[in-house]
DRENDO-1510 file (C-alpha; in Angstrom, 1 decimal, always signed):
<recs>
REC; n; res; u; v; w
REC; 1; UNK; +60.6; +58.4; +49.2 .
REC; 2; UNK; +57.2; +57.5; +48.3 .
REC; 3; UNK; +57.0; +59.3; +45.2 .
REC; 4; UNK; +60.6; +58.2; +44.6 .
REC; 5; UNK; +59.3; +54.1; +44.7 .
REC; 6; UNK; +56.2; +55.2; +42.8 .
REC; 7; UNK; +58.0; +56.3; +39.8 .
REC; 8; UNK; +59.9; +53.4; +39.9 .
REC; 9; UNK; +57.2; +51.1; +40.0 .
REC; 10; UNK; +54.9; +53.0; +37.1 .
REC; 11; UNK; +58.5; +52.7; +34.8 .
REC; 12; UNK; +58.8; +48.9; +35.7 .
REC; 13; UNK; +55.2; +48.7; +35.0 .
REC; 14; UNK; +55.9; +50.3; +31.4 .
REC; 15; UNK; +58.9; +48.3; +30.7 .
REC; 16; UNK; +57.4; +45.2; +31.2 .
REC; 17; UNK; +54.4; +46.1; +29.0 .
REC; 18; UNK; +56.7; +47.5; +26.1 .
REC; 19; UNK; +56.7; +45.2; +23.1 .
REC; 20; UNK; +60.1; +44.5; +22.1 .
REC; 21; UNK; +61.0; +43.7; +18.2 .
REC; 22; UNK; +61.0; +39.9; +17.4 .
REC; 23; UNK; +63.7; +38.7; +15.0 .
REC; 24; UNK; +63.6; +35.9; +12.9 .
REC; 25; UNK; +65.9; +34.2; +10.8 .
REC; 26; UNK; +64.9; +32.3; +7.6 .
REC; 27; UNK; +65.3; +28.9; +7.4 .
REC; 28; UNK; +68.1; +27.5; +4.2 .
REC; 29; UNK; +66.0; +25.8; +1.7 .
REC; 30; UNK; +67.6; +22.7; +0.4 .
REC; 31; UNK; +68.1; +22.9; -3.3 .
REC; 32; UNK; +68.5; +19.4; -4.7 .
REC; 33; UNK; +70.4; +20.0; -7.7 .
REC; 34; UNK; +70.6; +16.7; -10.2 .
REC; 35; UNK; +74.3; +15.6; -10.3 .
REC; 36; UNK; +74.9; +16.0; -14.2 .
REC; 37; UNK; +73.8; +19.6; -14.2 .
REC; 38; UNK; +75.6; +22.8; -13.7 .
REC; 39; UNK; +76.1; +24.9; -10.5 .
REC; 40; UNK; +73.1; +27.6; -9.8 .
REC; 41; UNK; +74.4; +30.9; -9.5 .
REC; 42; UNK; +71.8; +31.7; -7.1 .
REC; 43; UNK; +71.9; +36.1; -6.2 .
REC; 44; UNK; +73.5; +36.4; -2.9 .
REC; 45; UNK; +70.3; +39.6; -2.2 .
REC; 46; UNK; +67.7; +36.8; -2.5 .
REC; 47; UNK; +69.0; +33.3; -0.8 .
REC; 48; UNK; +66.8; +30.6; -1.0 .
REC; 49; UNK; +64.8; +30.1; +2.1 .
REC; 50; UNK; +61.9; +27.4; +3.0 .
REC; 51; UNK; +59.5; +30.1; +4.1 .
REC; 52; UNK; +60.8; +32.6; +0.9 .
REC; 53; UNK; +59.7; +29.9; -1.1 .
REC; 54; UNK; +56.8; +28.8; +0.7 .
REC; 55; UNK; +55.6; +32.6; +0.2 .
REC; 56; UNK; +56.5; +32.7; -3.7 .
REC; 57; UNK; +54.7; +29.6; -4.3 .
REC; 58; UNK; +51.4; +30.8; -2.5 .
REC; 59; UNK; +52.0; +34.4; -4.9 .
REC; 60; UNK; +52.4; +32.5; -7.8 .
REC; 61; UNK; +49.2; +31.2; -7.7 .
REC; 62; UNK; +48.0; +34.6; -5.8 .
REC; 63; UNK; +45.2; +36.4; -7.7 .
REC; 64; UNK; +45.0; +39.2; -6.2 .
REC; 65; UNK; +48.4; +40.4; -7.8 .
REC; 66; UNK; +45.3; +40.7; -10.7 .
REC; 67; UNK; +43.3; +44.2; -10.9 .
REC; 68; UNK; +39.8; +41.8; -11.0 .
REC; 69; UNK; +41.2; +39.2; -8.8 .
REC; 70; UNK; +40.6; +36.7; -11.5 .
REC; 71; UNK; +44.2; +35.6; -12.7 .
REC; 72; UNK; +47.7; +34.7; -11.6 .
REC; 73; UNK; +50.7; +33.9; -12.6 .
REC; 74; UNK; +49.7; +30.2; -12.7 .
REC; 75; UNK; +46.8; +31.1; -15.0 .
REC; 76; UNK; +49.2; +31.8; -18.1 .
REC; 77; UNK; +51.9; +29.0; -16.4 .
REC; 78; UNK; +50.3; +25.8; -16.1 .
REC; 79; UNK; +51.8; +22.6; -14.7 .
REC; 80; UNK; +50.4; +19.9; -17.4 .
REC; 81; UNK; +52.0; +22.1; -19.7 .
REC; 82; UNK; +55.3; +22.6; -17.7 .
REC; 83; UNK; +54.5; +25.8; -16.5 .
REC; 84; UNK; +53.4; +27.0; -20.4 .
REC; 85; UNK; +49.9; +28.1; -22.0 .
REC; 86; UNK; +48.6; +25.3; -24.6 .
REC; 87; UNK; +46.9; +28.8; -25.7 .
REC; 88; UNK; +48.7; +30.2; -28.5 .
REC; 89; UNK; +48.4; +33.7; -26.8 .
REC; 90; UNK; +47.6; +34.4; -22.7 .
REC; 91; UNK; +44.5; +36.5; -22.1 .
REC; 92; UNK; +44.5; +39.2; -19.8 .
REC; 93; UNK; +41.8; +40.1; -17.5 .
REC; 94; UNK; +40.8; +42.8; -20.0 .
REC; 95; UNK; +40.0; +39.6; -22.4 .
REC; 96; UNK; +43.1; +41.0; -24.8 .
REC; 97; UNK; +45.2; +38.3; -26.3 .
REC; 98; UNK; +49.2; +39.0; -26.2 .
REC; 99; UNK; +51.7; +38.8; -28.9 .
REC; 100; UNK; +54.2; +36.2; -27.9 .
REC; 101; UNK; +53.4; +32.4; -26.3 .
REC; 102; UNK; +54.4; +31.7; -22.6 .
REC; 103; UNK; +57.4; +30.5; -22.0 .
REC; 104; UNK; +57.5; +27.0; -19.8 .
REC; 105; UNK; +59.1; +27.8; -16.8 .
REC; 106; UNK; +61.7; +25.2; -16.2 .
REC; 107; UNK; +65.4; +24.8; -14.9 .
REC; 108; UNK; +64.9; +29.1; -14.8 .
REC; 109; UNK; +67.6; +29.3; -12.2 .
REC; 110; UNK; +70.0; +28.8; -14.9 .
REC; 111; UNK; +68.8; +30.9; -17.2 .
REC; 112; UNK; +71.2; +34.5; -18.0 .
REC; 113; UNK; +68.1; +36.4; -19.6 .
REC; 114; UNK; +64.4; +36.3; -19.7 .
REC; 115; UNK; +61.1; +36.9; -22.0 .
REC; 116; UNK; +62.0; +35.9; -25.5 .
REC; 117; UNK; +63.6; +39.1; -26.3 .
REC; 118; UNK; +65.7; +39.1; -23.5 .
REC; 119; UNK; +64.5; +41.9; -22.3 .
REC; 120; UNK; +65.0; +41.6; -18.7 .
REC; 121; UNK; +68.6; +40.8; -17.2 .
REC; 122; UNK; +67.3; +38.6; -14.0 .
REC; 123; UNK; +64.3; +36.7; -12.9 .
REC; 124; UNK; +63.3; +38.8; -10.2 .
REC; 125; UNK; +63.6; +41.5; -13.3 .
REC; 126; UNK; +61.3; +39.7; -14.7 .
REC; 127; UNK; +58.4; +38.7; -12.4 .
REC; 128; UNK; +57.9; +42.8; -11.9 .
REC; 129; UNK; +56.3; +42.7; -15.9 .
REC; 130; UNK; +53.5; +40.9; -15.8 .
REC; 131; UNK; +51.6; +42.8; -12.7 .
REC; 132; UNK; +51.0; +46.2; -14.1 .
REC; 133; UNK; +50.9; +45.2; -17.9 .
REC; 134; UNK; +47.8; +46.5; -19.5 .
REC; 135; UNK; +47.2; +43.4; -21.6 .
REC; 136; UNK; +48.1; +40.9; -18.6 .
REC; 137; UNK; +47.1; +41.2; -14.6 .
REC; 138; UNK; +46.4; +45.1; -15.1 .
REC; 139; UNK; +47.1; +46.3; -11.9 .
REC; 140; UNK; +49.5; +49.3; -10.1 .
REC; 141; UNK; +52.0; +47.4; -7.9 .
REC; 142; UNK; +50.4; +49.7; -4.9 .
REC; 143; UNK; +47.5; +48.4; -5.5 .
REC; 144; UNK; +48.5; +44.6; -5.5 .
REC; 145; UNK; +50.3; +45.5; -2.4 .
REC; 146; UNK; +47.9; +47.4; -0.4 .
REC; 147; UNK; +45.9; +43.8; -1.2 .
REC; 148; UNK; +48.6; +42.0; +0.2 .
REC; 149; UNK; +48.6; +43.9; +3.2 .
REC; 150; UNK; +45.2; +43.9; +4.2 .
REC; 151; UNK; +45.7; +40.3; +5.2 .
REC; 152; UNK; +47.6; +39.4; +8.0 .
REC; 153; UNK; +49.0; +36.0; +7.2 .
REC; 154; UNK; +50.3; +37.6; +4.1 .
REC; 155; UNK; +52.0; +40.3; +6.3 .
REC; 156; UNK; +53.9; +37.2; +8.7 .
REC; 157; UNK; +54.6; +35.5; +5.8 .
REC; 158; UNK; +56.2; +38.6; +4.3 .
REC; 159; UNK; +58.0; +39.2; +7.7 .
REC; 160; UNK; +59.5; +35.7; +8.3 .
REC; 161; UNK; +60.7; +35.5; +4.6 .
REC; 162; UNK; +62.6; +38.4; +5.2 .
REC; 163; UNK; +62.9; +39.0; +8.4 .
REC; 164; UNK; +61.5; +42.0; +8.7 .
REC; 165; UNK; +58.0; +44.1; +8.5 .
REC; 166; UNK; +56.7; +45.3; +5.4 .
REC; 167; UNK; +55.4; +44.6; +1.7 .
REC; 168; UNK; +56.5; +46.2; -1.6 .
REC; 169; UNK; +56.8; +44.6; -5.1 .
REC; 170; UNK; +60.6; +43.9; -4.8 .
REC; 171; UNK; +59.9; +40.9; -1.8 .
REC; 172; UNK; +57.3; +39.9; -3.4 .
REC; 173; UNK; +59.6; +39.6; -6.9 .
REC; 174; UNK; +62.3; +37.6; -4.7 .
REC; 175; UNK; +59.3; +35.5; -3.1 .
REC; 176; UNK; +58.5; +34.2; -6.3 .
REC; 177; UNK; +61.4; +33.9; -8.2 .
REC; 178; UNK; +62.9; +31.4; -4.9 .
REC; 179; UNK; +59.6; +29.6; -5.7 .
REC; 180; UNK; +60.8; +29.5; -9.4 .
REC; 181; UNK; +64.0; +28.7; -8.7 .
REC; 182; UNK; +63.5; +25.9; -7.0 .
REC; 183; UNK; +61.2; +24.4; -10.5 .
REC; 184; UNK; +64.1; +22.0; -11.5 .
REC; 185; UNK; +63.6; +18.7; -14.0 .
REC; 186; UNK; +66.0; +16.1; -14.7 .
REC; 187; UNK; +64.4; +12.6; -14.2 .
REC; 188; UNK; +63.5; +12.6; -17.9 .
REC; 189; UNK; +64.9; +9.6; -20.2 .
REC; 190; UNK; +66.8; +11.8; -21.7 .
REC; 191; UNK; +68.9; +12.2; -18.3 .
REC; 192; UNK; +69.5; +8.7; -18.0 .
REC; 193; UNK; +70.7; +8.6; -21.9 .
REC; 194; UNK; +72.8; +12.1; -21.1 .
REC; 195; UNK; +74.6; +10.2; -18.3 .
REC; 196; UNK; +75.2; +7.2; -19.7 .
REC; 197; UNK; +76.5; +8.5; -23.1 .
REC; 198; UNK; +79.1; +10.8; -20.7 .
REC; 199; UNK; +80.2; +7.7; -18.4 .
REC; 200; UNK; +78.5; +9.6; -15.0 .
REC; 201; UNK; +77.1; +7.1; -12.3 .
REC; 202; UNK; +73.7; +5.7; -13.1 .
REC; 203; UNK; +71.2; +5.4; -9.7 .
REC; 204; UNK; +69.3; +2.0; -9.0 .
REC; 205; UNK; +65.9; +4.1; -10.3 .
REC; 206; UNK; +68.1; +5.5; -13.6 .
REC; 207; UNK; +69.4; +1.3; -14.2 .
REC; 208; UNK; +65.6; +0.9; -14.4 .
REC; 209; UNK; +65.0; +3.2; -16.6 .
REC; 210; UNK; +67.8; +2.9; -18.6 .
REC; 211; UNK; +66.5; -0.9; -19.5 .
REC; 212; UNK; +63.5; +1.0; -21.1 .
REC; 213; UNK; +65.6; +3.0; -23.9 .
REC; 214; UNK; +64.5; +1.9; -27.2 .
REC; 215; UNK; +67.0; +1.2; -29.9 .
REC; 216; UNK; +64.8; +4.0; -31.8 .
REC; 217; UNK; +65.0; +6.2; -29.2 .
REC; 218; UNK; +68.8; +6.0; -29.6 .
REC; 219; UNK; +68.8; +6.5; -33.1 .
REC; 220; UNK; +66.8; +9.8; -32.9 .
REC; 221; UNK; +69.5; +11.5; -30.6 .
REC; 222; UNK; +72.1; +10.7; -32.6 .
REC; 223; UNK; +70.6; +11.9; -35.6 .
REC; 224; UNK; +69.7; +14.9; -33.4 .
REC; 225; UNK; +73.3; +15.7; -33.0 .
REC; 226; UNK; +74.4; +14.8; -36.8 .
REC; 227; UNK; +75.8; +17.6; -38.3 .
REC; 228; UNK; +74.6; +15.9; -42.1 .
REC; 229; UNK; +71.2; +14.3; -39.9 .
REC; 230; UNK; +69.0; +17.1; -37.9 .
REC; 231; UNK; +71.8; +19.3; -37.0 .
REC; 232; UNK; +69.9; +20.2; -33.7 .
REC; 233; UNK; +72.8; +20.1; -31.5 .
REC; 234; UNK; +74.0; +23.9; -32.5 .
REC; 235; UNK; +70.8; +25.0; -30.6 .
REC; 236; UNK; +70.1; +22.7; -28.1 .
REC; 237; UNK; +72.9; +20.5; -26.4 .
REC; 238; UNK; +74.0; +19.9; -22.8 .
REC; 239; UNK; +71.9; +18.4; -19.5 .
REC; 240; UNK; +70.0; +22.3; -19.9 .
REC; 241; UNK; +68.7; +21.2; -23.8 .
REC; 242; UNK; +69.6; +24.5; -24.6 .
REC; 243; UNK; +72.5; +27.5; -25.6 .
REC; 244; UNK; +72.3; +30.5; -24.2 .
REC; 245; UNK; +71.5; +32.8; -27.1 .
REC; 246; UNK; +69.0; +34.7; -29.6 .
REC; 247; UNK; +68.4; +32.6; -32.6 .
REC; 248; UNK; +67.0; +33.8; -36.2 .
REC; 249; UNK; +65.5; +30.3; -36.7 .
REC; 250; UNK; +64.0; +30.9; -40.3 .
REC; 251; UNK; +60.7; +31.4; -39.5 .
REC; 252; UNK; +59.7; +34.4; -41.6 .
REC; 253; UNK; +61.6; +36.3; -44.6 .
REC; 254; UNK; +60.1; +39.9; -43.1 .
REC; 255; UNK; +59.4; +40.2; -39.9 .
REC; 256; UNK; +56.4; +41.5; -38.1 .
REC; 257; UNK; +57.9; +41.0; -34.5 .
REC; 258; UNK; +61.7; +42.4; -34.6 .
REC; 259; UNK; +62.1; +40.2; -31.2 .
REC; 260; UNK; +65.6; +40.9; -30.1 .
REC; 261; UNK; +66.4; +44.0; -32.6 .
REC; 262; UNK; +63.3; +45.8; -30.6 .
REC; 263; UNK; +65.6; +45.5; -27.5 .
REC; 264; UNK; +68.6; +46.4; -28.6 .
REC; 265; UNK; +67.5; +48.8; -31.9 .
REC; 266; UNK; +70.3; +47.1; -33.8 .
REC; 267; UNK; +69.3; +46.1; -37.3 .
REC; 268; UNK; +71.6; +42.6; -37.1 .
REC; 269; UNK; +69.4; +41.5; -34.2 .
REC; 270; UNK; +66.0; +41.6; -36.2 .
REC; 271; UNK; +64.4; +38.4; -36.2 .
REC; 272; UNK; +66.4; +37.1; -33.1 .
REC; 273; UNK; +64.3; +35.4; -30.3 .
REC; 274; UNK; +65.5; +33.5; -27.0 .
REC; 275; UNK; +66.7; +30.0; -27.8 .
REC; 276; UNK; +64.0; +28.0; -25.7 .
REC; 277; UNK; +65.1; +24.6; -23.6 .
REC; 278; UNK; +64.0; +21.5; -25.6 .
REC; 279; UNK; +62.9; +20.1; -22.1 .
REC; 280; UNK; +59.5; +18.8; -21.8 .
REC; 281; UNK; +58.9; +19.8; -25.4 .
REC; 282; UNK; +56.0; +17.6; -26.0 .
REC; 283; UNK; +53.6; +19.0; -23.5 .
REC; 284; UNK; +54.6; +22.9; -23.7 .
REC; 285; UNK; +53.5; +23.4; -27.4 .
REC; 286; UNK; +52.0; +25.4; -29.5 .
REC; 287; UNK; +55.6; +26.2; -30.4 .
REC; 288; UNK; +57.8; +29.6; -31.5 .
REC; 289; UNK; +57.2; +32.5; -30.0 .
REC; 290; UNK; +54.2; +33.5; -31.7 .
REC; 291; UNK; +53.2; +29.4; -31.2 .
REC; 292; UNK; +52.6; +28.8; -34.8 .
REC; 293; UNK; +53.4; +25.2; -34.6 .
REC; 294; UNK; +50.5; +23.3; -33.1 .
REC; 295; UNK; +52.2; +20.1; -32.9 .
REC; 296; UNK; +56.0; +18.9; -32.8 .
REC; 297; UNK; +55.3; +17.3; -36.5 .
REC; 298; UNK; +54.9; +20.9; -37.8 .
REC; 299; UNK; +58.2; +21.9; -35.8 .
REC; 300; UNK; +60.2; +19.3; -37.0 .
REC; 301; UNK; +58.8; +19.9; -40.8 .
REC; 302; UNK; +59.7; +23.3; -40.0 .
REC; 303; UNK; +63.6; +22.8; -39.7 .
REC; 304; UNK; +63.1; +20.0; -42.4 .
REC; 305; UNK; +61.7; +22.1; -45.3 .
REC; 306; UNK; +59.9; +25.1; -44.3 .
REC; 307; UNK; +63.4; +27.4; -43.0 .
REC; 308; UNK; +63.0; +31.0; -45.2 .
REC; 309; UNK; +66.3; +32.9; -45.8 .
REC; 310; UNK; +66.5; +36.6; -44.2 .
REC; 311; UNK; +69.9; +39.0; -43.5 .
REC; 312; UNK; +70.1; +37.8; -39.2 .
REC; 313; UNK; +69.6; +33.9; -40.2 .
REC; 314; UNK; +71.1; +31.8; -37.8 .
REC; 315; UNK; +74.7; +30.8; -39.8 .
REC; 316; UNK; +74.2; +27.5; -37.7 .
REC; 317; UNK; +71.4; +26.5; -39.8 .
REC; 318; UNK; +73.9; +24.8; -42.1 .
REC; 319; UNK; +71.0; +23.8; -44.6 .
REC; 320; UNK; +69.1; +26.9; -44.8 .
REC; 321; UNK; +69.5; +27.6; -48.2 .
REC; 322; UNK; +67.8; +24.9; -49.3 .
REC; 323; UNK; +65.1; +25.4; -46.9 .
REC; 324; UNK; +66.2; +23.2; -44.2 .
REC; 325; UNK; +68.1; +19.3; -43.4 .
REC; 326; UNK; +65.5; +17.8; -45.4 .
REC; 327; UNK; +64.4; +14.5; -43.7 .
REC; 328; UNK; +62.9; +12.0; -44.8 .
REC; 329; UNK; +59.6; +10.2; -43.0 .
REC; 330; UNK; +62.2; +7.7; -41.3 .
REC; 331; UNK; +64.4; +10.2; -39.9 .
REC; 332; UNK; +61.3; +12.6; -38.9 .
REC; 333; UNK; +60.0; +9.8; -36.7 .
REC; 334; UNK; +63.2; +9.0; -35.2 .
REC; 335; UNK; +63.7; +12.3; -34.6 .
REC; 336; UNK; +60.5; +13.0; -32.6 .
REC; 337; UNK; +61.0; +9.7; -30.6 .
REC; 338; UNK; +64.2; +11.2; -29.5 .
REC; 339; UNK; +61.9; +14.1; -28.4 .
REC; 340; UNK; +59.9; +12.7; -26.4 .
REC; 341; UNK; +62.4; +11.3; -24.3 .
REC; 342; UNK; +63.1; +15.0; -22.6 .
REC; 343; UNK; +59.3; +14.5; -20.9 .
REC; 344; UNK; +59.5; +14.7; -17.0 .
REC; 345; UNK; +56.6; +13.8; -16.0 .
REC; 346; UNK; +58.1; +13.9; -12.1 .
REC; 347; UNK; +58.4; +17.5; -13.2 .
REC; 348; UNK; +55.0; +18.1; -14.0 .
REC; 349; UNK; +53.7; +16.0; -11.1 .
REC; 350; UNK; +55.5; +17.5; -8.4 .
REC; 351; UNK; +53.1; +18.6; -5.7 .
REC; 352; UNK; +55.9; +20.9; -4.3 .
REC; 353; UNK; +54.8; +23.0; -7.8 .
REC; 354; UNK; +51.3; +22.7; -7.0 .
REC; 355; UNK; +48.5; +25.2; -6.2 .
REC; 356; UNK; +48.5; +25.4; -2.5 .
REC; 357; UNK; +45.2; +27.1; -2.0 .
</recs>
């Protein structure tokens, strides 16, 4: 009997000390989505959560996803130039310059394809590049993640994002693309103007600015929708600025970068590059995708005069063949006040976007 009650009292003992597994579920993260835009197809693996973004934001800005621990992905996206590089080329921690200008990254949740060959079909697709690119962060994904896991807060973060233990480069992908995700502008004056023109409510804050709307202002957009003004509105139309699609623009009669037709190998697609949102166009210059255009002057001379017949040209560049719309100095400045209207400078200010380090 005594040995009997001792056994029992050693597996009591035992029980009680076992550690049992702790679950946790992820809080729902609020998206606010602004009431004249689209639905987000959000992808039903990779919900967004408070502490899944919380995570991405703190990776975003993490430089130890670098081999020398001296970059991130905020190095090459920065907010004063929504979430571009005013370089015309990122450098890597190598000190080698790429080929193609950083893209701004804003309203990305609505995007179908990313990198402006459209080389990658999601966003979580995406964020896997950059880490082991030779001329970027230059580093294996083990090895970023061995970093990761070496620090304990990363490891609870990591567990109640996902609710479970563990690290690898496809969490910390999600992490950061819910971070991304949840990068959304539309408090520019061109919102107010987009509302207004299609009879949706106007707030008490979008009254106020609505008062502000210059009769110039006006004028740009509609020349910026003319089909015999700046024929823009082929390209670039919509609350989004922007139609989803590769674009021969005219830039160059021979191409050194074959952009889309590198992707796909087909000949017709030579020249093509990812139509970019005109959102926030003023501060995410130099412009193109090998940022060639310093200034939005040079971009709008561009479509104006400087447009060079090749085989994939865009057939929506009505004008092409005689090297562009051909503005004159009136229309030019009309057109670029129009422009300047799609600034968010909420956007760019948010602190939610902001380094949290």
């Amino acid at each position: 009997m005594k040995l009997v009650l001792s056994l029992l009292l050693v597996t009591a003992f035992l029980s009680s000390c076992r550690k049992d597994k702790v679950g946790f579920q992820a809080t729902p993260y609020n998206l606010e989505i602004p009431s004249h835009f689209p639905k987000m197809n959000i992808p039903s693996d990779n919900p967004l959560t408070v502490e899944g973004v919380e995570l991405g934001r703190l990776l975003f800005y993490e430089k130890k996803l670098s081999g020398d621990n001296t970059i991130s992905c905020g190095s090459c996206h920065f907010a004063e130039n929504s979430f571009s590089d005013s370089r015309q080329f990122s450098v890597g921690i190598d000190g080698i310059a790429g080929n193609r200008q950083s893209m701004a990254l804003i309203n990305m949740g609505w995007e179908d394809f990313f990198f402006w060959d459209g080389r990658a079909a999601t966003l979580e697709q995406q964020i896997l590049e950059p880490v082991p690119n030779p001329i970027e962060m230059h580093q294996s994904w083990k090895d970023a993640v061995k970093k990761l896991n070496l620090d304990m807060a990363y490891r609870n973060r990591f567990f109640r994002a996902f609710g479970e233990e563990g690290i690898d480069s496809i969490k910390v992908s999600k992490a950061i693309a819910q971070f991304i995700r949840t990068m959304v502008s539309g408090e520019s004056k061109f919102d107010v103007m987009y509302k207004y023109e299609n009879g949706l409510p106007l707030s008490q804050a979008d009254l106020a600015i609505f008062q502000t709307i210059d009769v110039e202002e006006w004028a740009g957009y509609d020349l910026f929708k003319s089909l015999n003004g700046a024929d823009c509105f082929h390209c670039h139309n919509g609350p989004l600025m922007q139609v989803k699609k590769f674009s021969n623009n005219g830039l160059d009669a021979t191409f050194t970068d074959l952009g889309r037709g590198h992707v796909t190998g087909n000949q017709n697609d030579n020249g093509k590059f990812k139509v970019p949102t005109l959102r926030n166009i003023s501060l995410s210059g130099p412009y193109m995708h090998d940022g060639r255009f310093t200034t939005l002057d040079e971009v709008i001379e561009h479509y104006s005069s400087g447009i060079k017949m090749s085989p994939t040209i865009d057939p929506l560049i009505e004008f092409a063949g005689q090297g562009g719309v051909q503005l004159d100095s009136q229309e030019k400045y009309l057109l670029k006040k129009f422009l300047l209207t799609l600034t968010d400078y909420n956007f760019i200010n948010n602190p939610k976007f902001k380094d949290p380090h």
